[in-house]
C-alpha positions as CSV (number, residue, x, y, z in Angstrom):
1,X,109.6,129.1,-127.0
2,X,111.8,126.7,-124.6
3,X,114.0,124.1,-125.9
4,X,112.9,121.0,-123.6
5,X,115.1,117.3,-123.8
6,X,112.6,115.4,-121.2
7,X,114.8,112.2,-120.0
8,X,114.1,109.0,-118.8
9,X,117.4,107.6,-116.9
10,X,118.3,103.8,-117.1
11,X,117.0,101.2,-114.9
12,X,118.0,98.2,-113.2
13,X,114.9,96.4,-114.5
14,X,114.1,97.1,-117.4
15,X,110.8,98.5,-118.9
16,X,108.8,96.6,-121.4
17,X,107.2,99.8,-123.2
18,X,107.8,103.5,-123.8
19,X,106.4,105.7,-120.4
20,X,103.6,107.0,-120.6
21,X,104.3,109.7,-118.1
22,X,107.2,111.0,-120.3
23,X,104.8,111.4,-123.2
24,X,102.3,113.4,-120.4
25,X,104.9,115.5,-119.8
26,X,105.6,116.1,-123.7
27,X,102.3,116.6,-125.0
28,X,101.9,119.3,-121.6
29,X,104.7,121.2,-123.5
30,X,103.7,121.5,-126.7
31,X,100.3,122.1,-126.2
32,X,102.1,125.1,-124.9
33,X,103.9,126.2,-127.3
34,X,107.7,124.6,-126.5
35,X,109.4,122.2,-128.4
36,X,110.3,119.0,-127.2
37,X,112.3,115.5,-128.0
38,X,112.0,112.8,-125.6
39,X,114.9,110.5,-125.0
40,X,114.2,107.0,-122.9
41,X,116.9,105.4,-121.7
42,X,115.8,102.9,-119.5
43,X,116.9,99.8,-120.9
44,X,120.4,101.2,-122.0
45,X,123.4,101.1,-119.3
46,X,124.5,104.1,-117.6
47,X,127.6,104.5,-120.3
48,X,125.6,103.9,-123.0
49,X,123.0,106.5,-121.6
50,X,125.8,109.0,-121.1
51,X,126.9,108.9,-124.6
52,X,123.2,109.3,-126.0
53,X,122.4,111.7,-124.1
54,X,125.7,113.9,-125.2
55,X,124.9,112.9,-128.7
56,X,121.3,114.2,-128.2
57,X,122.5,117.6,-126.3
58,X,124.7,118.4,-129.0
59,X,122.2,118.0,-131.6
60,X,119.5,120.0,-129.5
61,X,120.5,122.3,-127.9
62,X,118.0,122.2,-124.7
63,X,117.4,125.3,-122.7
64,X,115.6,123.1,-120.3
65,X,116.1,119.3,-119.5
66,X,113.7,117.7,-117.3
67,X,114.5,114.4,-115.6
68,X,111.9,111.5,-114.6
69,X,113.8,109.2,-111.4
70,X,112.6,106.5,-109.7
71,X,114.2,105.8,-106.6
72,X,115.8,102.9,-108.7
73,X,117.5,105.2,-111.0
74,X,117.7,108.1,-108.7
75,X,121.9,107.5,-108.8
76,X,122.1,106.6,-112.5
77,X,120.2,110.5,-113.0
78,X,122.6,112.0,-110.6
79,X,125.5,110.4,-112.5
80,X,123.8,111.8,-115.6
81,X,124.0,115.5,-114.4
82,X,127.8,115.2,-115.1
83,X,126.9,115.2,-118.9
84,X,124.6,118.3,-118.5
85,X,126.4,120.6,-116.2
86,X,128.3,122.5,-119.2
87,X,125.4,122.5,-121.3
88,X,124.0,126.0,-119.8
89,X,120.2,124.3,-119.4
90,X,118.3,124.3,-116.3
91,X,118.1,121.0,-115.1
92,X,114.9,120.1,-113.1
93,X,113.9,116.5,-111.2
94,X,110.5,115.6,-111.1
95,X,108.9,112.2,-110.7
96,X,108.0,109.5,-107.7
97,X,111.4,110.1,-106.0
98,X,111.8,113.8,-105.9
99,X,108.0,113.8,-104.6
100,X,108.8,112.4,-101.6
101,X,112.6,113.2,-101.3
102,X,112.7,116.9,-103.4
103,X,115.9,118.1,-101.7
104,X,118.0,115.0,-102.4
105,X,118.5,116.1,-106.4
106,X,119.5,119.5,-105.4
107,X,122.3,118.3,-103.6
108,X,123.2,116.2,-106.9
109,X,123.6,118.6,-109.6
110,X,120.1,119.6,-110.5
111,X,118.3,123.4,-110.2
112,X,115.0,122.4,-110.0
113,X,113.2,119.6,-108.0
114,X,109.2,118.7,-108.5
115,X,106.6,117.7,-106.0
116,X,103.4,115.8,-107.7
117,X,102.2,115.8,-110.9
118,X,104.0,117.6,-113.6
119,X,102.4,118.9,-116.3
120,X,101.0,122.0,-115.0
121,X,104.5,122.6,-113.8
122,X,106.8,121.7,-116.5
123,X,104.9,124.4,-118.6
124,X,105.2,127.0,-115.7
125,X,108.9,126.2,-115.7
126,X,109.5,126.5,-119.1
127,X,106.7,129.7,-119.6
128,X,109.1,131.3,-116.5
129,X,112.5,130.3,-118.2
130,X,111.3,132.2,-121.2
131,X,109.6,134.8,-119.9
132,X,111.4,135.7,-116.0
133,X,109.5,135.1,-113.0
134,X,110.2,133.3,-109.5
135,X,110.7,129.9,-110.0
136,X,109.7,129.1,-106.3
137,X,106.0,130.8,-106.9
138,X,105.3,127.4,-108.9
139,X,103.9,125.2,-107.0
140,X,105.7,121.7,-106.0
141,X,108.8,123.7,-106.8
142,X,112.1,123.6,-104.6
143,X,115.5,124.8,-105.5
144,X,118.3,126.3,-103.7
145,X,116.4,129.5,-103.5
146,X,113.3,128.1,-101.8
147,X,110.5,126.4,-102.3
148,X,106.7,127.0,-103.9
149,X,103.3,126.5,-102.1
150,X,102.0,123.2,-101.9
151,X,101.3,121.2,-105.1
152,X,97.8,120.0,-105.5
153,X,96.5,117.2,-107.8
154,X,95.0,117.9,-111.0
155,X,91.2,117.2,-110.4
156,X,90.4,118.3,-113.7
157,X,92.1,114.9,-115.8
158,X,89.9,115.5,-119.0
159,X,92.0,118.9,-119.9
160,X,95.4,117.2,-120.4
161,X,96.2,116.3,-123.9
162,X,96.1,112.9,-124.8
163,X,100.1,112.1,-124.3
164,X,100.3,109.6,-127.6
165,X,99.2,113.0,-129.3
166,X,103.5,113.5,-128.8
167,X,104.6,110.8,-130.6
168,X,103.6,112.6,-134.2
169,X,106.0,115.7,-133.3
170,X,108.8,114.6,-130.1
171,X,111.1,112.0,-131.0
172,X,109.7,108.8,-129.7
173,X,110.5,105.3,-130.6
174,X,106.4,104.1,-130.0
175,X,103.8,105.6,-128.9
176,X,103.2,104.3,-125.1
177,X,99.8,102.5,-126.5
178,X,98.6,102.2,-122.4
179,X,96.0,105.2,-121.3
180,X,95.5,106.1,-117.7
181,X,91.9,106.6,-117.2
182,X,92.1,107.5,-113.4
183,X,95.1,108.6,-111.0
184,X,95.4,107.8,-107.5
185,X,94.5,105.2,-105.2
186,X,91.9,105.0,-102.4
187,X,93.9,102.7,-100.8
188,X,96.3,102.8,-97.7
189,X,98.8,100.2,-98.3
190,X,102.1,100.6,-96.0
191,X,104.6,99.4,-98.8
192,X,103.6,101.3,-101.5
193,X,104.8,104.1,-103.0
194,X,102.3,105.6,-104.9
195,X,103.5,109.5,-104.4
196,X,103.2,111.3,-107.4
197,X,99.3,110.5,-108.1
198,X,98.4,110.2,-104.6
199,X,95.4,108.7,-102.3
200,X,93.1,111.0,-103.7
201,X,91.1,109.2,-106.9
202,X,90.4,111.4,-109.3
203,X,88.7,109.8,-112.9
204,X,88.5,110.9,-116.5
205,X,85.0,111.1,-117.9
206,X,84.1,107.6,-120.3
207,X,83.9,109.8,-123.1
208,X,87.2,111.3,-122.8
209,X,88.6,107.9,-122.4
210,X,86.7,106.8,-125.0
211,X,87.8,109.7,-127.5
212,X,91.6,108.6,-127.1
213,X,91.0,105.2,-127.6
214,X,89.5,106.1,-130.5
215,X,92.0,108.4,-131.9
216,X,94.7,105.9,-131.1
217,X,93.1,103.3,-133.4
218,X,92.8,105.9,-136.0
219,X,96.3,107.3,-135.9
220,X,98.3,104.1,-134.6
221,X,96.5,101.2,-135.8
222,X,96.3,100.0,-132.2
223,X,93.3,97.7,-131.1
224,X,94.5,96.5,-127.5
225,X,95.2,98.7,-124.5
226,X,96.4,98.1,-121.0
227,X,94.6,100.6,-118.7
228,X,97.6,101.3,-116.3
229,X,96.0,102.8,-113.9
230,X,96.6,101.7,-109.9
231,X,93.4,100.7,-109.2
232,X,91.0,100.5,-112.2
233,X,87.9,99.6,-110.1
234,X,87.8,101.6,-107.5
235,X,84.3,103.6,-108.2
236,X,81.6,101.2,-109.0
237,X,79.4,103.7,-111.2
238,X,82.3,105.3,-112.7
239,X,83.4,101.4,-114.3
240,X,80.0,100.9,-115.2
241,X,79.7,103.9,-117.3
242,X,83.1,103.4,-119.1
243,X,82.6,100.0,-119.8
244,X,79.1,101.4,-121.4
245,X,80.7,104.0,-123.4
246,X,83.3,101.4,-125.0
247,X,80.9,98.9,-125.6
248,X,78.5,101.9,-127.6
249,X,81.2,102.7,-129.0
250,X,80.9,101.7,-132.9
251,X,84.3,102.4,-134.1
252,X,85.6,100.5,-130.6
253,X,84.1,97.1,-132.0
254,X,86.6,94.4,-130.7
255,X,89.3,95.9,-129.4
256,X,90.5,94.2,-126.1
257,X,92.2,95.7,-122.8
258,X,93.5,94.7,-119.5
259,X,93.7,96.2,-116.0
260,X,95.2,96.1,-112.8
261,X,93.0,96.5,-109.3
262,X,93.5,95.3,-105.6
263,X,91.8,92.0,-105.4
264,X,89.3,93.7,-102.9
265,X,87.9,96.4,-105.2
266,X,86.1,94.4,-107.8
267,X,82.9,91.9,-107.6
268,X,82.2,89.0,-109.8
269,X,79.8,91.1,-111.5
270,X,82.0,93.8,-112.2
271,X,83.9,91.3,-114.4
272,X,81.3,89.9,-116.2
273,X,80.3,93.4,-117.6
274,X,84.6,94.1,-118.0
275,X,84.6,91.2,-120.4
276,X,81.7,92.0,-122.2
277,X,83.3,95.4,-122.7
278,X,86.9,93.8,-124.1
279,X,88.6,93.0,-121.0
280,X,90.5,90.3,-121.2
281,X,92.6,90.4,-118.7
282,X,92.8,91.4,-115.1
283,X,96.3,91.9,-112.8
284,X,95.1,91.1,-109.1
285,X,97.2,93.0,-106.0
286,X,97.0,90.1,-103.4
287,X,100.1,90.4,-101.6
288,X,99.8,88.1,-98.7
289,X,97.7,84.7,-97.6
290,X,97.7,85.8,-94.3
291,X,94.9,87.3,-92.2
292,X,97.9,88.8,-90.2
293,X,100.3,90.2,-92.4
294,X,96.9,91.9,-94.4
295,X,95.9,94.0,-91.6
296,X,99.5,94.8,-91.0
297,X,100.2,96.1,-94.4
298,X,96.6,97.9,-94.2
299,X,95.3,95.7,-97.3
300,X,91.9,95.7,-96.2
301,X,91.1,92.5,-97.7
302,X,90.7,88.7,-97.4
303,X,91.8,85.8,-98.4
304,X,88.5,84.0,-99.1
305,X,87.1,87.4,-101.4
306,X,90.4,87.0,-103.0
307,X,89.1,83.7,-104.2
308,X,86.2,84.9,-105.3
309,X,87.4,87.6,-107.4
310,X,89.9,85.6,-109.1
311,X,87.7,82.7,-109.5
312,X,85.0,85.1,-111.2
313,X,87.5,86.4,-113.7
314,X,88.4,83.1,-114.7
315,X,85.1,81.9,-115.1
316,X,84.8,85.5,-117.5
317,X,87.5,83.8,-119.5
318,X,89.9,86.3,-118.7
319,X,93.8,85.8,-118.5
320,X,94.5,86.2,-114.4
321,X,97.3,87.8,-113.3
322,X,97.9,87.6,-109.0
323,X,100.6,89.6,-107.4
324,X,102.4,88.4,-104.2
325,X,104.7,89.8,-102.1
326,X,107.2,88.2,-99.5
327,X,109.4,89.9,-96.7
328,X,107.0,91.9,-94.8
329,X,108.1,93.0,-91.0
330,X,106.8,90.0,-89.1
331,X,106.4,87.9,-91.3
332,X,107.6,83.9,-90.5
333,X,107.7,80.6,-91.4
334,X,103.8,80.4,-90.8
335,X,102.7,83.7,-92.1
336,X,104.4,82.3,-95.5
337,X,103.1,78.6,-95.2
338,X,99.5,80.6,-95.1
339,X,100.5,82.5,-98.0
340,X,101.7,79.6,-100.0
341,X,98.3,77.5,-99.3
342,X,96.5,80.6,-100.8
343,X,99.1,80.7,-103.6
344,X,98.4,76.9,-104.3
345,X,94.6,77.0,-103.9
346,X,94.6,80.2,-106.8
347,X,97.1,78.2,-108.7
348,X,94.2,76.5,-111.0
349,X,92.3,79.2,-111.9
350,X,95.7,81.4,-112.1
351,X,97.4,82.4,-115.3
352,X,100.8,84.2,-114.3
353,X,102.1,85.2,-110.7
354,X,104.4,88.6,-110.7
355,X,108.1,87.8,-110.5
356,X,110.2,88.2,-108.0
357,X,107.7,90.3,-105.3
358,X,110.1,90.5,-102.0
359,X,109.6,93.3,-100.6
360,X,111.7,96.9,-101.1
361,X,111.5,99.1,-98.6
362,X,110.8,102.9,-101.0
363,X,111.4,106.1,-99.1
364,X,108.4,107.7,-97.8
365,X,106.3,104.5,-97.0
366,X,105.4,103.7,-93.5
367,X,107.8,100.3,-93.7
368,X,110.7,102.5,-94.7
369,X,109.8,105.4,-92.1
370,X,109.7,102.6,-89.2
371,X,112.3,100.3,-89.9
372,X,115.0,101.9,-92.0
373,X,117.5,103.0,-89.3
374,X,116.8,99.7,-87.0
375,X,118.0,97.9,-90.3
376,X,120.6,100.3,-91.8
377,X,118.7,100.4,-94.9
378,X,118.3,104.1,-95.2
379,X,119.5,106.0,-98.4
380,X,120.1,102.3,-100.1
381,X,119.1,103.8,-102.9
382,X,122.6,106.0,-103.1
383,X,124.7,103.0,-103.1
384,X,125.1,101.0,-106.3
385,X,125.9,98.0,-104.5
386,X,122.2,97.8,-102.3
387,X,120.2,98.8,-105.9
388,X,118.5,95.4,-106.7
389,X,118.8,94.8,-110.4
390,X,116.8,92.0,-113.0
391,X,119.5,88.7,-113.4
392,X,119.6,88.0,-116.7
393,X,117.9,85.1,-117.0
394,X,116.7,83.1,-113.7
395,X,113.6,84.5,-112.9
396,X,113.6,82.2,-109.8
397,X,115.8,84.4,-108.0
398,X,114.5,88.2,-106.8
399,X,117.6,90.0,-106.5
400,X,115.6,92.3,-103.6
401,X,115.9,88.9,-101.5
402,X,119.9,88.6,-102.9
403,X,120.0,92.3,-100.7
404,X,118.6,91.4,-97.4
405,X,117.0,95.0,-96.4
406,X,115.5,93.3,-93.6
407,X,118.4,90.4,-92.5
408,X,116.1,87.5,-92.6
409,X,116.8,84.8,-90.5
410,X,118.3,82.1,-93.1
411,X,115.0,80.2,-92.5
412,X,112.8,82.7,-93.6
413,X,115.3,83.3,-96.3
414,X,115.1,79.9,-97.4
415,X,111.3,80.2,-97.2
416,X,111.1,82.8,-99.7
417,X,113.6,81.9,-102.1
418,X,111.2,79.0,-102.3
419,X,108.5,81.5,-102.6
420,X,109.8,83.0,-105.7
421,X,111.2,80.0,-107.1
422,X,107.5,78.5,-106.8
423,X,106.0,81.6,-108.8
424,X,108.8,80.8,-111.3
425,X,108.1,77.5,-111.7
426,X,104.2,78.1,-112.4
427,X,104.5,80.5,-115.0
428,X,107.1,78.9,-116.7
429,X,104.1,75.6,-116.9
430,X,101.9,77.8,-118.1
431,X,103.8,79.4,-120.9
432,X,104.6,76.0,-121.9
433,X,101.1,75.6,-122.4
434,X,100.5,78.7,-124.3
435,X,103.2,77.7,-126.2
436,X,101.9,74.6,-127.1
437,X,98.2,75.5,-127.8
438,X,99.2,77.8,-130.6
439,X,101.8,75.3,-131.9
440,X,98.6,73.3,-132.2
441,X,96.1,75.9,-133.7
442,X,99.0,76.6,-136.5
443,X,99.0,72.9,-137.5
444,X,95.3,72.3,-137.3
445,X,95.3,76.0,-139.8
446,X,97.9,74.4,-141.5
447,X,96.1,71.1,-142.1
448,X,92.5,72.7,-143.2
């Protein structure tokens, strides 16, 4: 039996719930035999993290830690391996930044660095730590020794254990309360850095989905899930039969979810029968108003069936969510007059725009690949100073736009410092509004 500390580093931005890949990772672990305690630091600073993570090392005694990073808190992990190194455990990286960059932790402290998804190889780590083996016969695998074959997605999603099943044995603030029901995404966009789950789409059966669901309103009391997955609509049939199996569903009676899709992968009837099923809210991936800049970024959509989609999931009384992005190679003082005219057309029918949304160039994406060196940008990711972090308070200002990766010229700056100030500006009217309503609904209650 292996001693595994999983660890979450801190993050510029902070995260509004537990991760849910942490807890995949956990529940991986003990369903094989390990123990495990979780610790999430992504909302603490880096010397907070440092001193609760030596607290927690003391206490535990890991044989093993295993580190998620993003490429935002790729440096605040490396900094973290100063705390581990006389601790004796093997320290392995896994997560969307080692994917595409696995050398990069070796050279900054750790033993062990992960290509792909991790549960099948977390527990061959930990089943070779206790038992000898080769490390680099595991596949995704590099350390300094060499590296293991290939890693290939997990096809077969419905043999994982559910990962809230973890929060009744690791040490977990909550339980993550979101459920992935697919990994992957079908499509080809050139910003995105979807590494870890892939292009391939790969789906859980509706009853599998179903039976977690189920068992976290049972164990946790919980009647509203977001389905986190990258693009929740992908497969037409495969929607249709999940939406089926919540809505037959007895002990499933009212609960609510939400999802997130590319605007081009669902149809006004899709939405109808989402809402029927409990959705009751949908988070569009738009990205641009301009026919241009969408083939460019390979979007494969339109502005128009962008319209339609949202417009249908308003009329479903759902809560609409769009996402836009600004920044793009190319993109000028027209490409973002046609992206604000979109923007203000969806504005009616649109709940919430996404904050912030200039573009960050991620390792490993076609926009980083072609345009890093022309504009010095490469490894930003290394410097604490180029690492755009949340302000406080002003949600009007993206502090990716505050670090220039792509020296705008101070027009287009301008432009979409506008841009994001616009978004800001919308949501805050609309939250005003929410606010109000229920302000209303408790005095009429309060009156009857």
């Amino acid at each position: 039996m292996v001693r595994a500390l999983l660890v979450l580093p801190p993050l510029p931005q902070p995260m509004n719930a537990p991760y849910l890949g942490q807890q995949y990772i956990a529940a991986a672990l003990l369903a094989a035999g390990h123990t495990v305690h979780c610790l999430d630091l992504a909302n603490l600073s880096e010397t907070q993290a440092a001193a609760r993570l030596d607290d927690q090392v003391r206490a535990f005694r890991p044989d093993l830690v295993g580190m998620t990073l993003f490429t935002y808190n790729a440096l605040a992990g490396y900094r973290l391996t100063e705390t581990l190194a006389a601790t004796g455990a093997l320290l392995i990286a896994g997560g969307p930044h080692p994917t595409i960059l696995p050398d990069e932790p070796l050279a900054h402290g750790f033993d062990l660095s992960l290509s792909g998804e991790g549960e099948h190889a977390i527990t061959a780590v930990a089943d070779t730590l206790e038992k000898g083996g080769d490390f680099t016969a595991i596949p995704g695998l590099h350390s300094r020794a060499g590296r293991g074959p290939p890693n290939a997605a997990i096809e077969d999603l419905d043999a994982l254990p559910f990962p809230h099943l973890a929060a009744a044995t690791v040490r977990l603030d909550a339980v993550a309360g979101g459920i992935l029901t697919s990994r992957g995404c079908p499509a080809r966009c050139t910003f995105c850095a979807n590494y870890v789950t892939g292009r391939a789409y790969r789906w859980r059966s509706p009853e599998n989905v179903v039976a977690e669901m189920r068992t976290l309103r049972r164990d946790f009391g919980l009647s509203h899930f977001p389905f986190w997955d990258d693009a929740f609509t992908a497969r037409r049939p495969r929607l249709e039969a999940l939406c089926d199996a919540i809505l037959d569903e007895p002990e499933l009676a009212g609960v609510t979810w939400t999802c997130i899709t590319p605007g081009n992968m669902v149809l006004p009837r899709d939405l109808e029968r989402m809402r029927k099923a409990g959705c009751v809210a949908i988070n569009f991936g738009i990205e641009s108003g301009d026919a241009t800049i969408l083939r460019a970024i390979q979007k494969g959509q339109t502005p128009e069936k962008i319209l339609a989609a949202v417009q249908a999931a308003k009329a479903a009384d759902m809560t609409t969510i769009v996402n836009f992005m600004f920044g793009f190679p190319g993109e000028g003082p027209e490409e973002l007059a046609n992206t604000h005219a979109l923007m203000r057309r969806l504005a009616p029918i649109t709940d919430f725009f996404n904050n912030f949304g200039v573009l960050v160039p991620f390792p490993g994406t076609a926009i980083y690949d072609r345009y890093h060196a022309e504009y010095g940008f490469s490894g930003w990711w290394l410097d604490p100073d180029r690492i755009p972090s949340a302000p406080a308070a002003d949600l009007g200002r993206d502090p990716a736009l505050e670090k220039n990766f792509f020296s705008y010229d101070p027009h287009v700056r301008d432009r979409i410092a506008d841009l994001v100030r616009w978004k800001a500006d919308h949501n805050a009217a609309w939250a005003n509004r929410q606010a109000a309503a229920n302000e209303t609904i408790h005095v009429t209650r309060r009156i009857a």
